[in-house]
C-alpha positions as a Markdown table, in Angstrom:
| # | Residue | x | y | z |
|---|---|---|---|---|
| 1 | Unk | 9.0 | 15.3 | -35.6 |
| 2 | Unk | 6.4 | 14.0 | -37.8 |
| 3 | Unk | 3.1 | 13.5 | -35.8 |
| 4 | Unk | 0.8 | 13.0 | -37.7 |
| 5 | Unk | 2.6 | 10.2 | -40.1 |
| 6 | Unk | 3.4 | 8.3 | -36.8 |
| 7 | Unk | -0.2 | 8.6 | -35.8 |
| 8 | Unk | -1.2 | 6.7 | -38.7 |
| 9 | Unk | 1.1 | 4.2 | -38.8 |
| 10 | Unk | 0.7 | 3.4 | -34.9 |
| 11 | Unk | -3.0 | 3.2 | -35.4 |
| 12 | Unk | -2.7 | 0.9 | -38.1 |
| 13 | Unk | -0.5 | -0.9 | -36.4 |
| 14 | Unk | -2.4 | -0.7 | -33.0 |
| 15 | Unk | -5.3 | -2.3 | -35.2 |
| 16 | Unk | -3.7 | -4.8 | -36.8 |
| 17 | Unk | -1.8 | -6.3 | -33.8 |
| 18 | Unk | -5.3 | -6.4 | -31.9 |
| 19 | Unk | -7.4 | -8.2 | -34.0 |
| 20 | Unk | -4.7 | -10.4 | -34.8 |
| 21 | Unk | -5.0 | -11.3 | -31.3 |
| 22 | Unk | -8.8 | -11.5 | -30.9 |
| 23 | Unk | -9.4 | -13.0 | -34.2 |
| 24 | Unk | -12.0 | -11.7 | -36.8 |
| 25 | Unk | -13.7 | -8.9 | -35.6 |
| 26 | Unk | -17.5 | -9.4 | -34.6 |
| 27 | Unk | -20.7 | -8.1 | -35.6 |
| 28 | Unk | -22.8 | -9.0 | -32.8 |
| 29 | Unk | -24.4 | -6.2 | -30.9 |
| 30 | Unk | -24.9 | -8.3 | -27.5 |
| 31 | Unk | -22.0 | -9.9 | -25.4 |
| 32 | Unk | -22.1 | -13.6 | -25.1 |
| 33 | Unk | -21.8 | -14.9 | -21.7 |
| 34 | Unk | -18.8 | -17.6 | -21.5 |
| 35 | Unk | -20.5 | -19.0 | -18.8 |
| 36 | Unk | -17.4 | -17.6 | -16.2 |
| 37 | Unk | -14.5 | -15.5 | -15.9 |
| 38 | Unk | -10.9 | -16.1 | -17.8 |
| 39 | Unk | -8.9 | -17.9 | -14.4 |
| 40 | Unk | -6.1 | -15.3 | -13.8 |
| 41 | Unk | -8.2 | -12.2 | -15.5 |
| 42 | Unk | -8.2 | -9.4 | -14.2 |
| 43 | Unk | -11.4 | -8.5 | -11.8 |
| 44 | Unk | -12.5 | -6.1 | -14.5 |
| 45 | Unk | -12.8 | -8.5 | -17.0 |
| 46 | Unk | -16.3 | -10.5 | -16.5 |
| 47 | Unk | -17.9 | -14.1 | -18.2 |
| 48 | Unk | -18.9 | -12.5 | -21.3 |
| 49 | Unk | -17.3 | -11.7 | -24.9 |
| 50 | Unk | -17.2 | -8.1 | -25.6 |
| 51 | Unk | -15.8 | -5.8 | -28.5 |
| 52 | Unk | -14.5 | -2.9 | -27.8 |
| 53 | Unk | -13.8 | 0.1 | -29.5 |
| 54 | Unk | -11.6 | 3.1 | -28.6 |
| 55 | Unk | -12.6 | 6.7 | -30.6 |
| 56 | Unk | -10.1 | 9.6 | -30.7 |
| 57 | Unk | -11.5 | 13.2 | -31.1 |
| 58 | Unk | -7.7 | 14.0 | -32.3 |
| 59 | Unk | -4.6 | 11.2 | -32.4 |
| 60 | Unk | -2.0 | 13.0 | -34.4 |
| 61 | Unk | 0.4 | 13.7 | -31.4 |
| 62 | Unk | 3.1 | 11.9 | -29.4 |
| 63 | Unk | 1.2 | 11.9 | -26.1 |
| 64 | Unk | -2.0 | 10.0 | -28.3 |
| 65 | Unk | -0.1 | 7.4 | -29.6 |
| 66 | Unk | 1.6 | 6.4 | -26.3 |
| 67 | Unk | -2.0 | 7.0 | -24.5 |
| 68 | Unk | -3.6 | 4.7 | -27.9 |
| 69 | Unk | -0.9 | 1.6 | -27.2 |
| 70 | Unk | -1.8 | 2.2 | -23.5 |
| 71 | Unk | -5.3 | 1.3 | -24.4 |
| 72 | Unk | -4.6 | -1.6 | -26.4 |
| 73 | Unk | -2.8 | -3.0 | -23.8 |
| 74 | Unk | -4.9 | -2.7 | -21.1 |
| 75 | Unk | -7.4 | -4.2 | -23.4 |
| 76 | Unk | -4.9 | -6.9 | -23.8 |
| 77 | Unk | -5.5 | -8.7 | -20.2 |
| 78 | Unk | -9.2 | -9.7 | -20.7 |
| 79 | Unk | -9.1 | -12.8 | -23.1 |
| 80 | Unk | -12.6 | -12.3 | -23.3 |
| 81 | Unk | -12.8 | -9.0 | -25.5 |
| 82 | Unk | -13.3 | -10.9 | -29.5 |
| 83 | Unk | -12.1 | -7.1 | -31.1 |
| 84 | Unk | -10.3 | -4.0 | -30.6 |
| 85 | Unk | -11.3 | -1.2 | -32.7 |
| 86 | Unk | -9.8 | 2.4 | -32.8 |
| 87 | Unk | -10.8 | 5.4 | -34.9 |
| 88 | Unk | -8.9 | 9.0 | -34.5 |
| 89 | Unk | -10.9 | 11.8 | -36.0 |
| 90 | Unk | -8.2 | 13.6 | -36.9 |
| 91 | Unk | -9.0 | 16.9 | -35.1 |
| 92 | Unk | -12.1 | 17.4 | -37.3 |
| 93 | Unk | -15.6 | 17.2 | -34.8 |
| 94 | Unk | -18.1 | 16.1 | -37.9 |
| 95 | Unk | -15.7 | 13.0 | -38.6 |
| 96 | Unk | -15.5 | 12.0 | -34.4 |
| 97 | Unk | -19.2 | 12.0 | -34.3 |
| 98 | Unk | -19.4 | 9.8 | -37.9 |
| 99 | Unk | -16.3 | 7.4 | -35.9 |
| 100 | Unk | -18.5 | 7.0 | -33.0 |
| 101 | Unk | -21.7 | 6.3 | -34.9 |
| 102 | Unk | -19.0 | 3.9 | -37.1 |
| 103 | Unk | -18.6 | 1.8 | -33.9 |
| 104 | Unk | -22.1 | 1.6 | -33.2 |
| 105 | Unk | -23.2 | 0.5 | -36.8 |
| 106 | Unk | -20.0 | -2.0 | -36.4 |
| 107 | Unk | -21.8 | -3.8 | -32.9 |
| 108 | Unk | -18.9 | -2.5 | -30.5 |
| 109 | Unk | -20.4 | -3.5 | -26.8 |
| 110 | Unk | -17.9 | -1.0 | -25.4 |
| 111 | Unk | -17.1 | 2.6 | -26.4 |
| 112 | Unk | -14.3 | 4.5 | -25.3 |
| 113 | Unk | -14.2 | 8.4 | -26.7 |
| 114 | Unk | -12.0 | 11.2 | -25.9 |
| 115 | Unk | -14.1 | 13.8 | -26.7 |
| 116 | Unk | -12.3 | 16.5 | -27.2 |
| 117 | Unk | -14.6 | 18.7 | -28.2 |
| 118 | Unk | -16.3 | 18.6 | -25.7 |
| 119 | Unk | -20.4 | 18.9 | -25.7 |
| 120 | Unk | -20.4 | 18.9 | -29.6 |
| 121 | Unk | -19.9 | 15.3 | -28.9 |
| 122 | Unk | -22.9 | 14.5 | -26.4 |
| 123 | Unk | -25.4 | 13.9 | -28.9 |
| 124 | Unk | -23.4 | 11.1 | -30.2 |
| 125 | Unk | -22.7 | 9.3 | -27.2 |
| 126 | Unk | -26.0 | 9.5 | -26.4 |
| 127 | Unk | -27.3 | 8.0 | -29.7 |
| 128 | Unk | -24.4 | 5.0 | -28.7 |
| 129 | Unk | -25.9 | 4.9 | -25.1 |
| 130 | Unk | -29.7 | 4.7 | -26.2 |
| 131 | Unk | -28.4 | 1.5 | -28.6 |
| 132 | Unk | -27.5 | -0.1 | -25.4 |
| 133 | Unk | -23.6 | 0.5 | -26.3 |
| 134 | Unk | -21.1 | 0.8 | -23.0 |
| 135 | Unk | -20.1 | 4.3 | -23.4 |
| 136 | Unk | -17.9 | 5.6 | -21.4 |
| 137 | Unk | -15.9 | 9.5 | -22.8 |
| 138 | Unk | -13.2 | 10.1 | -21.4 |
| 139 | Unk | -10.7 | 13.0 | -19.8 |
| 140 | Unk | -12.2 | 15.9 | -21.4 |
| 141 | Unk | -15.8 | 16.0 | -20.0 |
| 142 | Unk | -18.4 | 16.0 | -23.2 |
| 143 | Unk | -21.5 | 17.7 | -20.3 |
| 144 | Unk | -24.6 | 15.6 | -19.8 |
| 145 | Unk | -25.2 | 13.0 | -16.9 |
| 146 | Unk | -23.5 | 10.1 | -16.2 |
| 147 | Unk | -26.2 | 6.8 | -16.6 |
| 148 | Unk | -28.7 | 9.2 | -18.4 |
| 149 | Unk | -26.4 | 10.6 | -21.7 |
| 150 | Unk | -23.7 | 8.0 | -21.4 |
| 151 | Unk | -22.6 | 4.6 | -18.6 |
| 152 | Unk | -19.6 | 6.9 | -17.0 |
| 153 | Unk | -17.2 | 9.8 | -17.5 |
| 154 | Unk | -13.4 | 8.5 | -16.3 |
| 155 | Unk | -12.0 | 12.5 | -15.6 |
| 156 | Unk | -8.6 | 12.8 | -14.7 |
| 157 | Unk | -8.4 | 15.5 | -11.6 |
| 158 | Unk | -7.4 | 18.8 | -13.7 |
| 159 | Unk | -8.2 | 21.0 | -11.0 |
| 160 | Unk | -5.1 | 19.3 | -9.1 |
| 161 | Unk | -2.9 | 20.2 | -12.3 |
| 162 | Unk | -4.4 | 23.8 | -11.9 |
| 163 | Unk | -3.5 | 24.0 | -8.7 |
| 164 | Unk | 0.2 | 22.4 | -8.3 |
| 165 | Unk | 1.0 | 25.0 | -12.0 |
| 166 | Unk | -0.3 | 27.9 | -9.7 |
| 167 | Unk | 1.8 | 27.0 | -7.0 |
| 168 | Unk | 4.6 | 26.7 | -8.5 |
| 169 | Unk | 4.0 | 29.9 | -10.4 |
| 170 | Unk | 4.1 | 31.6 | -6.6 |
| 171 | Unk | 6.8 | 30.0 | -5.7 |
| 172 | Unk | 8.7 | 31.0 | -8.9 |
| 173 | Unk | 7.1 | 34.7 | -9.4 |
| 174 | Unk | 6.4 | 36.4 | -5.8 |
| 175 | Unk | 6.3 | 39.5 | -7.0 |
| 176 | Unk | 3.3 | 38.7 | -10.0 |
| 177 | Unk | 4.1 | 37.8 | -13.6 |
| 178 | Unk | 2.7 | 37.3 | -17.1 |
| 179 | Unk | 1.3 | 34.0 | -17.9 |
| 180 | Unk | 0.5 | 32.4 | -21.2 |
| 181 | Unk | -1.9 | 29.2 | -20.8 |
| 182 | Unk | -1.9 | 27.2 | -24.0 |
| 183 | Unk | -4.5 | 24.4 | -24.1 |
| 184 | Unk | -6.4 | 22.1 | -26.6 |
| 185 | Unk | -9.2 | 22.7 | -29.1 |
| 186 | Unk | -11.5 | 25.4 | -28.1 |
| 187 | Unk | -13.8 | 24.6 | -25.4 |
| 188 | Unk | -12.4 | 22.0 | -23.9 |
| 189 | Unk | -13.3 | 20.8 | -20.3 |
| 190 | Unk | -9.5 | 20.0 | -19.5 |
| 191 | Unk | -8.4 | 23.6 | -20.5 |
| 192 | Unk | -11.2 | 24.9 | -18.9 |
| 193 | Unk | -10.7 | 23.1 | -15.3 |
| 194 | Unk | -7.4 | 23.8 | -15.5 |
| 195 | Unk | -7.8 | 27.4 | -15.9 |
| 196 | Unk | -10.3 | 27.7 | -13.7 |
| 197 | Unk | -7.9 | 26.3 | -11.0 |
| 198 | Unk | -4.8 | 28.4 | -11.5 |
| 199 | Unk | -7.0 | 31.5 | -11.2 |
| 200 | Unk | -8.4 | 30.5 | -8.0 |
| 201 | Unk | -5.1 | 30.4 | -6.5 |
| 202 | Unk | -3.5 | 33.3 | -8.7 |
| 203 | Unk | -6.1 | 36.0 | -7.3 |
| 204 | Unk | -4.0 | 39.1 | -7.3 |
| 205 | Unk | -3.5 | 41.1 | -10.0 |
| 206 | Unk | -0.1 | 41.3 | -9.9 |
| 207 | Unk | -0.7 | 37.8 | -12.3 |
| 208 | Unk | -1.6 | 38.7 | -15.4 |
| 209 | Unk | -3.0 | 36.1 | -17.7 |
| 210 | Unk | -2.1 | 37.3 | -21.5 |
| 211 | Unk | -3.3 | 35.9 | -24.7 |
| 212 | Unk | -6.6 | 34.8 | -25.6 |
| 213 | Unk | -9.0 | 33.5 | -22.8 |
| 214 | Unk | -9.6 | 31.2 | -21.6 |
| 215 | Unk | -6.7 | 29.7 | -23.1 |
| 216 | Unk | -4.4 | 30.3 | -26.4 |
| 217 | Unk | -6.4 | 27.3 | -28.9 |
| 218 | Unk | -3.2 | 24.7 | -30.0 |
| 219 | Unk | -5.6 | 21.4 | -30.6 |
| 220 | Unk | -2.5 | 19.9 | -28.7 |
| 221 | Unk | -0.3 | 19.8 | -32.1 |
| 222 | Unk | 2.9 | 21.0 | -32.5 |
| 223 | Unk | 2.6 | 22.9 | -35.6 |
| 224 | Unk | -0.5 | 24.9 | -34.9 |
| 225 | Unk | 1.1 | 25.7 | -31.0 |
| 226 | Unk | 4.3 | 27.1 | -32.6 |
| 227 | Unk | 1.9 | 28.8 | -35.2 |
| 228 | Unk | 0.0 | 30.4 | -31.6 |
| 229 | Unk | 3.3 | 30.9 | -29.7 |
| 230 | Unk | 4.9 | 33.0 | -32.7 |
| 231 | Unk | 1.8 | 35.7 | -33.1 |
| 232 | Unk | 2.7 | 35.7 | -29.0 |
| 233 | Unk | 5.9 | 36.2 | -28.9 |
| 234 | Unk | 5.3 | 39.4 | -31.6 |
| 235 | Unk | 2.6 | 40.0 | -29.4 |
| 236 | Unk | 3.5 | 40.6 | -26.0 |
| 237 | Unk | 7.1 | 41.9 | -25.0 |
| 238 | Unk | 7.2 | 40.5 | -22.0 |
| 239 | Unk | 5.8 | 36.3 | -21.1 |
| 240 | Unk | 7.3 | 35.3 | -17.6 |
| 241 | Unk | 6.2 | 32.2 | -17.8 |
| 242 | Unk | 4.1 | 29.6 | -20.3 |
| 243 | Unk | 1.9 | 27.0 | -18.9 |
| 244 | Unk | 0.8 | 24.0 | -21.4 |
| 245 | Unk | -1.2 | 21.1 | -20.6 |
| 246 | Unk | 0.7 | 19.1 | -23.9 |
| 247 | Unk | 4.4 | 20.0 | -23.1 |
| 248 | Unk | 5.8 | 18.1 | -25.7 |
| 249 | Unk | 4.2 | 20.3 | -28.4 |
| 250 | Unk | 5.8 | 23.4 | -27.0 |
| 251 | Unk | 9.5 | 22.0 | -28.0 |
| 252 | Unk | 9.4 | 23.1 | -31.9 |
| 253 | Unk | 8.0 | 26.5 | -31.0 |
| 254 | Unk | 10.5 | 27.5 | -28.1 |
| 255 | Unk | 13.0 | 28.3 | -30.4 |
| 256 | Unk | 11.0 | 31.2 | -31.8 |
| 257 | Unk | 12.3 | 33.0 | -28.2 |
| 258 | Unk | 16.0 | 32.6 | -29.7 |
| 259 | Unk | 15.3 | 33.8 | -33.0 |
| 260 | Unk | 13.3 | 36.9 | -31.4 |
| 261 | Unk | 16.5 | 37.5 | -29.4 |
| 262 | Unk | 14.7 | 37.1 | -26.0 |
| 263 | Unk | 15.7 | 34.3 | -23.3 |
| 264 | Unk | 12.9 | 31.3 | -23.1 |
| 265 | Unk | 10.9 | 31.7 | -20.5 |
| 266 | Unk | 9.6 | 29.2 | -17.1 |
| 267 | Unk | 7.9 | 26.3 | -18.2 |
| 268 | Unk | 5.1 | 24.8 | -16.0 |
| 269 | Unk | 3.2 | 21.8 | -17.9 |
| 270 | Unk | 3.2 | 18.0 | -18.5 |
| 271 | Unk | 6.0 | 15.6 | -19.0 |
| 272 | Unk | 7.7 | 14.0 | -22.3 |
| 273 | Unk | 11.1 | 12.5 | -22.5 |
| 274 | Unk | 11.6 | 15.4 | -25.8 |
| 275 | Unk | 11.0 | 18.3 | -23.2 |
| 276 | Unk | 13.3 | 17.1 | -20.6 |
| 277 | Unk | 15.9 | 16.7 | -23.3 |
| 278 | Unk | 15.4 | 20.2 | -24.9 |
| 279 | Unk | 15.3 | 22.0 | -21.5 |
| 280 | Unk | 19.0 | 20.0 | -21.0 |
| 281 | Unk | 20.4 | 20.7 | -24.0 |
| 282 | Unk | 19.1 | 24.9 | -23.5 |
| 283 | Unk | 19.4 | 25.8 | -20.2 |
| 284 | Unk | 23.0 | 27.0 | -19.9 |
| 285 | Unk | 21.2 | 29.4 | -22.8 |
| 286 | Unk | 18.3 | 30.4 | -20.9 |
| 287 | Unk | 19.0 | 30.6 | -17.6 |
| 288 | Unk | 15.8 | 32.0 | -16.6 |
| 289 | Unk | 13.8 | 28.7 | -17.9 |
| 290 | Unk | 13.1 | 26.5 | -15.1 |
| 291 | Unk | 10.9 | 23.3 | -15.8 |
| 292 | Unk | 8.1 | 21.6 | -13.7 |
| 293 | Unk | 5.8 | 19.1 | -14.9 |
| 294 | Unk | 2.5 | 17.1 | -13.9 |
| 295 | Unk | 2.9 | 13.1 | -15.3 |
| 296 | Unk | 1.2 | 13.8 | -18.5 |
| 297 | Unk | -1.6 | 11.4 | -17.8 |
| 298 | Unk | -1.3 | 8.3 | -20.6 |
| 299 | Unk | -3.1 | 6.0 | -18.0 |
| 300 | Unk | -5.6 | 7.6 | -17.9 |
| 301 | Unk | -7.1 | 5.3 | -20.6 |
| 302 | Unk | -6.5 | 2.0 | -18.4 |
| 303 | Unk | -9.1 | 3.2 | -16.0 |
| 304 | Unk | -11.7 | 4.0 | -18.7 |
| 305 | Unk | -10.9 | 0.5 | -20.5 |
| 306 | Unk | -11.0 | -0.9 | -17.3 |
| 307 | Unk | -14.5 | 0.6 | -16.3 |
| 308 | Unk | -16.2 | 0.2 | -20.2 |
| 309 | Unk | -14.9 | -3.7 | -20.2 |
| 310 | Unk | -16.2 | -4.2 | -16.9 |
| 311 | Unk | -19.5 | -3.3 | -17.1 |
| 312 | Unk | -20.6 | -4.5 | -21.0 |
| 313 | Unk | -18.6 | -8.0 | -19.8 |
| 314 | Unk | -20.0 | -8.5 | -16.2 |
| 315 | Unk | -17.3 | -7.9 | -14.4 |
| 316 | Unk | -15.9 | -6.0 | -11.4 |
| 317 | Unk | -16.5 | -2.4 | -11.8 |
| 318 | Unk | -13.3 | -0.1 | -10.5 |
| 319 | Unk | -14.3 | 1.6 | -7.2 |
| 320 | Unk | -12.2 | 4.8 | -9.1 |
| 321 | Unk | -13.5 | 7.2 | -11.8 |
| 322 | Unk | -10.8 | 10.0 | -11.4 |
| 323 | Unk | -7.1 | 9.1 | -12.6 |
| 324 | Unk | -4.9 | 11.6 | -10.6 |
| 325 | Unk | -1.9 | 12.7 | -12.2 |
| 326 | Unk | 0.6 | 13.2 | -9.7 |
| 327 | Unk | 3.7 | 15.9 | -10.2 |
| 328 | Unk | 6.6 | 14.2 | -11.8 |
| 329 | Unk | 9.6 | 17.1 | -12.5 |
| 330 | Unk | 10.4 | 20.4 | -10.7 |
| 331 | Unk | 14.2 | 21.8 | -11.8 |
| 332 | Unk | 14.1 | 24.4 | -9.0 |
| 333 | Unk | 13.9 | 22.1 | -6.5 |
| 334 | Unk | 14.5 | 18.5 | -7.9 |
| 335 | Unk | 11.1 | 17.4 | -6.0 |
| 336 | Unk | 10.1 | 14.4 | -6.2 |
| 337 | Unk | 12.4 | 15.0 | -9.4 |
| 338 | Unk | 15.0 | 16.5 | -11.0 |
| 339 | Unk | 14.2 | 16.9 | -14.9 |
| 340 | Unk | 14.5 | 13.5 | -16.7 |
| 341 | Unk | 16.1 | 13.0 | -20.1 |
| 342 | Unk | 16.5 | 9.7 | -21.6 |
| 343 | Unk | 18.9 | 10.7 | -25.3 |
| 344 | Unk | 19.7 | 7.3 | -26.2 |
| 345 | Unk | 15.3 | 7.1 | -26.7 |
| 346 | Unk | 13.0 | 8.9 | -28.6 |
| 347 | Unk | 11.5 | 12.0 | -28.0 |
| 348 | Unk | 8.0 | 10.6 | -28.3 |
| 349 | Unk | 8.1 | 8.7 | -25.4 |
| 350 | Unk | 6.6 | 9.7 | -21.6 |
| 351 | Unk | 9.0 | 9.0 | -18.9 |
| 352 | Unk | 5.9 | 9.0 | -16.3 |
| 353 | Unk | 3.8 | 6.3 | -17.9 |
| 354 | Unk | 3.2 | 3.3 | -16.5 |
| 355 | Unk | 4.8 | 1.5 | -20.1 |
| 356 | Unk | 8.4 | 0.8 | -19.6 |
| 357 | Unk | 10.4 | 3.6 | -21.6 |
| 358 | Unk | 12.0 | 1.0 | -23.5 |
| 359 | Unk | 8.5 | -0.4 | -24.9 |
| 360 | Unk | 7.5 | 2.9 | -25.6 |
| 361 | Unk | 10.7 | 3.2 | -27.7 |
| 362 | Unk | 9.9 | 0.1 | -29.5 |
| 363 | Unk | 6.4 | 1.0 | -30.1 |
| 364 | Unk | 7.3 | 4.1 | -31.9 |
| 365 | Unk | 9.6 | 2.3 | -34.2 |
| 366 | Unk | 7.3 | 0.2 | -36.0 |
């Protein structure tokens, strides 16, 4: 798959199709009241013209450009926002703090940021908040206080993830196991929650968490977590079972288990349509690999567009600040289901979003 090309088409393309709907992108660094709400808008979306911009800390995987269009959709439904303006900062913290300050120099009224990594990226969003920007970071938790650093944090409930992995994990491995967590870049509160979590449940020591700690450092891209999973696989001699909170980047490193001569091991992570596929297509060959996935959490984003539009337009502010990602696949036990695969569609594509598969599809083809 080539990630990090479709990244930069899709946000291109993102872009270009939402200012081609809102018109010339604005300048003005205060909303202008409309005098009342768009009939038929959403509650979210208040009397006053916004612009809005949407910062990535990294974009160059599957799961961002689904979770990016996601975004741009949601911003879609308020007529009222003039601009939509995205940024990825390609992995690399310096340029995420310069895309941030970007959107502030450029007179966004509301700031989205996936801050992924993490309190590097406070100071920032607290320069954005102090220029009266609507800042609101994001699923990975940047520290600070809420209405003090920046407007709102919109967290999805890792500790949940955490807990349904470990779970499963008992059911799977009784008697104890080796467990390799692969996360994102280093430090990050998702990683860390999630951790956290599993270890409260998995107390005894028959679980043994290998690799480094807190987690095995992947950024979430596919070549640096089959770069991670290789040195493991060399590594340790025996992994019972891997646990990823990007599953889709795990699929071009699995193979290394075949060419090492050693059967892939249980999967517990998140959902994508290329996982499914590759567990279908390899499990008469590995018949010790089961699969259970969380929904990988795309929509998460809605809710923090929701909240950032709300409150720099005047409108309804959502009574939720936690999207909860609910499980979504379990092969052992086909609860609530069995593992999905959709061949006839890309790989790229997240059978547990709330965007139909087929628009996903679409998406990724332009």
């Amino acid at each position: 798959m080539k990630i990090a090309k479709k990244s930069m088409m899709l946000a291109v393309a993102v872009a270009a199709s939402a200012l081609a709907l809102t018109g010339c992108a604005t300048t003005a660094s205060t909303s202008t009241s409309t005098g009342a709400a768009v009939a038929g808008a959403p509650a979210w979306c208040g009397p006053n013209k916004v612009t809005v911009g949407l910062v990535d800390g990294y974009g160059g995987n599957s799961w961002r450009l689904v979770t990016t269009a996601a975004g741009a959709d949601e911003v879609k439904k308020c007529a009222n926002v003039t601009s939509y303006l995205y940024a990825d900062g390609q992995g690399d913290t310096q340029k995420a703090i310069s895309d941030i300050n970007g959107m502030v120099a450029k007179g966004v009224n509301a700031l989205i940021v996936f801050a992924d990594a993490g309190k590097a990226i406070l100071p920032a969003l607290q320069s954005a908040h102090t220029a009266g920007v609507v800042t609101v970071p994001y699923r990975v938790n940047p520290g600070g206080t809420p209405g003090t650093d920046y407007d709102a944090f919109i967290g999805a409930d890792f500790t949940t993830d955490g807990t349904n992995w470990a779970n499963e994990i008992k059911a799977q491995f009784p008697d104890g196991g080796n467990i390799l967590f692969l996360s994102g870049p280093a430090g990050n509160s998702q990683g860390n929650d999630e951790g956290t979590a599993m270890k409260k449940v998995l107390t005894d020591a028959k679980y043994n968490f290998i690799g480094e700690q807190p987690y095995e450092v992947t950024n979430w891209d596919p070549a640096k977590t089959q770069q991670v999973l290789t040195a493991d696989i060399a590594k340790y001699p025996k992994i019972d079972v891997i646990v990823s909170d990007f599953g889709p980047s795990l699929v071009g490193a699995l193979p290394e288990f075949t060419k090492a001569g050693r059967q892939i091991p249980s999967l517990v992570t998140s959902d994508g349509n290329v996982l499914g596929c590759f567990y279908k297509d390899n499990k008469a060959a590995n018949p010790a690999m089961n699969l259970f996935t969380v929904a990988t959490g795309n929509d998460n984003v809605r809710l923090a567009v929701q909240y950032a539009i709300a409150k720099a337009s005047g409108g309804t502010i959502p009574t939720e600040s936690i999207f909860k990602a609910p499980v979504f696949e379990n092969s052992r036990t086909q609860q609530p289901n069995d593992v999905q695969c959709e061949k006839s569609l890309p790989g790229d594509i997240y059978l547990s979003a709330q965007m139909p598969a087929a628009d996903q599809a679409a998406l990724l083809k332009k």
